[in-house]
C-alpha positions in Angstrom: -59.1 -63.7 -49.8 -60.0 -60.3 -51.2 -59.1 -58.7 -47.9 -55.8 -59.3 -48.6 -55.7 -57.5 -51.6 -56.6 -54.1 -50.1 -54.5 -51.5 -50.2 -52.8 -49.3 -47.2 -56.1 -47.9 -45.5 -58.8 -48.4 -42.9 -61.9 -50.4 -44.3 -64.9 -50.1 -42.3 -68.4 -51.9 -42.8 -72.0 -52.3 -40.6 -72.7 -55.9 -39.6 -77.1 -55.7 -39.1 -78.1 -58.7 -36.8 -82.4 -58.4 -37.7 -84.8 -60.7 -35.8 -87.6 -61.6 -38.5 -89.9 -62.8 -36.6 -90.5 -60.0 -33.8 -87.9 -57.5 -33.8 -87.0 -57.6 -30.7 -83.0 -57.3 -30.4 -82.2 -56.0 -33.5 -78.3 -54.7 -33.3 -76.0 -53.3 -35.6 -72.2 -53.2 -35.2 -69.3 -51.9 -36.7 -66.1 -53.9 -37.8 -63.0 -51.9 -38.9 -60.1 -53.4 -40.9 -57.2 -51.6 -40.6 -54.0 -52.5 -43.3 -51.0 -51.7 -42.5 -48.0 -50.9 -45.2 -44.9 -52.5 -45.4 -42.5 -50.5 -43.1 -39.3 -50.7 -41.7 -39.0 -50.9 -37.2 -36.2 -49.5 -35.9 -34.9 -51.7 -32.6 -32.3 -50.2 -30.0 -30.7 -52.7 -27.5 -30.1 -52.7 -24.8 -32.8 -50.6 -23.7 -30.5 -49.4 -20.5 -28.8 -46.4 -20.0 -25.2 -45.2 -20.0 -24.0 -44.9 -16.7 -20.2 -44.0 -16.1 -18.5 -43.0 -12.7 -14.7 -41.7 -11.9 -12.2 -39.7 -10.8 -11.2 -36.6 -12.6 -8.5 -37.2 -14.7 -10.6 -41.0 -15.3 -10.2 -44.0 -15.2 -14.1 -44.5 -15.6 -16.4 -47.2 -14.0 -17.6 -47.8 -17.7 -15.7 -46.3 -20.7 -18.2 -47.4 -23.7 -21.6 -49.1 -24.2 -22.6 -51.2 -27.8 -25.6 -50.9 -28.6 -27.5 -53.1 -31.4 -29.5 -51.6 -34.0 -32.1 -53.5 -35.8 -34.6 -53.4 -38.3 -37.4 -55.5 -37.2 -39.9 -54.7 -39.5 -40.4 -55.6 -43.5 -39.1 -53.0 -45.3 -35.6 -50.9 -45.5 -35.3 -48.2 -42.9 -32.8 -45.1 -42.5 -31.9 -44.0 -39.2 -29.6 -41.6 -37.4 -27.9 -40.8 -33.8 -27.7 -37.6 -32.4 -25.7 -36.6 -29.1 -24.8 -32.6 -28.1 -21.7 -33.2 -25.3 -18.1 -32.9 -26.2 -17.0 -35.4 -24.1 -19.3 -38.3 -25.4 -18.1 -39.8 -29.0 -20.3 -42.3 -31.7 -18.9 -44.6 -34.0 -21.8 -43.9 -36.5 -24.6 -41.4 -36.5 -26.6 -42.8 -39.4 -27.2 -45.5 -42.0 -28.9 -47.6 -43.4 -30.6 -51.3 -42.7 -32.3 -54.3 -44.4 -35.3 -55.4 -43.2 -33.9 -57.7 -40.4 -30.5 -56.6 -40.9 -28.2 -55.4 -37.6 -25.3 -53.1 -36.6 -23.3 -52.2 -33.6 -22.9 -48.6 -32.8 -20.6 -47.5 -29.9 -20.9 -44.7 -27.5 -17.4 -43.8 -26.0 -16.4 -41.3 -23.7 -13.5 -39.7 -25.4 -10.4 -37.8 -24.2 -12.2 -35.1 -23.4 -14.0 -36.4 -20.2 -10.9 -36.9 -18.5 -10.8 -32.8 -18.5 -13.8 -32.1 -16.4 -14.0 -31.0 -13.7 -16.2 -32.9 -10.3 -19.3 -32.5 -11.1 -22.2 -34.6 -12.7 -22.5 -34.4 -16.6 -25.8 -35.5 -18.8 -26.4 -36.4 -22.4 -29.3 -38.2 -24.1 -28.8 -40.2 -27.0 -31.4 -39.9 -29.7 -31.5 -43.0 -32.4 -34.6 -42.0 -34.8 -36.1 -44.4 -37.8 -36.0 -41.5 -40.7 -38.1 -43.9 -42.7 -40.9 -44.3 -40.3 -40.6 -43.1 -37.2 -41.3 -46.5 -35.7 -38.8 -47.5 -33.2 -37.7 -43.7 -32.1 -36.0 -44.2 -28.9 -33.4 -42.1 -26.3 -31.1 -43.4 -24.1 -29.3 -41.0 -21.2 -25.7 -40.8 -20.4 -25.1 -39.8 -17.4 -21.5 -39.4 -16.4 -20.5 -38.3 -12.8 -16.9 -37.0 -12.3 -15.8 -37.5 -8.5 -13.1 -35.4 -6.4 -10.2 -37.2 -5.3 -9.8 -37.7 -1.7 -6.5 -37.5 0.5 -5.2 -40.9 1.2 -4.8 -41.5 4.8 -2.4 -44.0 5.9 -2.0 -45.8 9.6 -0.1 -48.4 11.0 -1.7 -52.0 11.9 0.8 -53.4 13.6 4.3 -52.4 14.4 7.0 -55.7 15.9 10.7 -55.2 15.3 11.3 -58.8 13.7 7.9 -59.1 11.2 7.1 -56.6 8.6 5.2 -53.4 9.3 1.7 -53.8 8.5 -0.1 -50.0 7.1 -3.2 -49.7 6.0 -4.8 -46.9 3.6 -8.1 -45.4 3.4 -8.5 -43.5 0.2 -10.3 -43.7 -3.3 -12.5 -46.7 -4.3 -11.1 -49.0 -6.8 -7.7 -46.9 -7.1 -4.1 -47.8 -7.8 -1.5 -46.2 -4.4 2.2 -46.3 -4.4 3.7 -46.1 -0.8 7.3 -45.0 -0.4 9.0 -45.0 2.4 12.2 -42.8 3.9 14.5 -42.1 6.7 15.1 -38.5 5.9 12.0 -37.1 4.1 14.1 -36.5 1.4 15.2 -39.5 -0.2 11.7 -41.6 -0.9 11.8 -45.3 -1.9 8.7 -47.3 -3.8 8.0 -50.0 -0.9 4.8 -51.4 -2.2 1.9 -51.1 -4.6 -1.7 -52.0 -4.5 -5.2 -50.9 -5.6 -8.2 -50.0 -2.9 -11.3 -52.3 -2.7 -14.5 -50.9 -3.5 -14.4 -49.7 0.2 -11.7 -47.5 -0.8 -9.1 -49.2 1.6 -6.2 -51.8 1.0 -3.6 -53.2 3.3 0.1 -52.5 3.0 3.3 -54.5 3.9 7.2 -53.4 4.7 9.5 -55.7 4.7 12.2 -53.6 4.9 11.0 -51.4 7.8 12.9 -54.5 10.3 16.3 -53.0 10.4 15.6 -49.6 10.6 15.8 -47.3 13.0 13.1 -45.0 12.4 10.6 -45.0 8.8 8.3 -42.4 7.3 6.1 -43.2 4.6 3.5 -41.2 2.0 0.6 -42.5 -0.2 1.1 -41.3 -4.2 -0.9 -41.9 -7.3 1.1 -43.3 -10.3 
């Protein structure tokens, strides 16, 4: 019971084990008490990092994470978030927390990332318990801008009395309008569809059948 009111501090004492009737064995050991204050723990989730993928210009594969702060700990923390890239926006960088209380803090990537160039792009995210120190933890962003590839477009099947069936091989996961025309001049919208994570997608024209001849192109809206 009187171990328990100790204050903050290591406690250390000799425990002497003595043989009394030969000697033989005697040992002495050490025992070490070590009390601990009351502190505040700071606790990030989720412990993954930011990972983001697209074309320049965006959209992105992942446009925000959340993560959860917590104070796991006894006592009332402080903490702050620090980032250094333009492109890369917080909701918060600091507050404060209960002991067990919990916020949400989101990471976006702003306007800004839709103007870089291809390339791959790195932050690191740095939450730190100002109270403490217990619970200081960084998380990576790393964002990788792709370049946009011609979209390549060829015909499936061609019959004079069914639709023409194209296909196109371009950008993963993108949105394509094909138009068609007679003249190269005057283009008409003829379908829209989005690529599979392949980066191809099939194409239909029903109004290829009275025709007599039919050029088509591949846009981006």
């Amino acid at each position: 019971d009187q171990a328990n009111t100790l204050a903050m501090g290591s406690y250390y004492d000799r425990l002497s084990c003595i043989n009394l009737d030969t000697g033989r064995g005697n040992a002495t050991r050490t025992v070490t008490l070590n009390v601990n204050g009351i502190i505040g723990i700071l606790s990030v989730t989720p412990t993954v990092d930011f990972i983001a993928e697209g074309l320049t210009g965006g959209p992105f594969s992942s446009a925000n994470q959340v993560y959860a702060l917590t104070n796991a700990g006894d006592a009332p923390l402080s903490w702050t978030l620090g980032k250094g890239q333009f492109w890369l926006s917080v909701s918060a960088v600091s507050g404060n927390l209960n002991a067990g209380d919990q916020t949400n803090v989101a990471v976006t990537l702003n306007t800004n990332a839709a103007n870089l160039s291809p390339s791959v792009y790195n932050d690191t995210l740095s939450f730190a318990n100002t109270t403490s120190g217990r619970g200081n933890t960084q998380h990576h962003v790393v964002l990788t801008v792709l370049q946009p590839i011609a979209p390549t477009l060829g015909i499936l099947t061609y019959e004079a009395t069914l639709p023409i069936h194209l296909y196109l091989i371009g950008d993963k996961n993108r949105i394509y309008r094909l138009e068609g025309s007679t003249n190269l001049l005057d283009w008409v919208p003829v379908a829209t569809n989005t690529t599979t994570p392949a980066g191809a997608v099939d194409l239909f024209d029903p109004a290829a059948t009275h025709l007599n001849q039919r050029f088509y192109r591949a846009l981006t809206p």
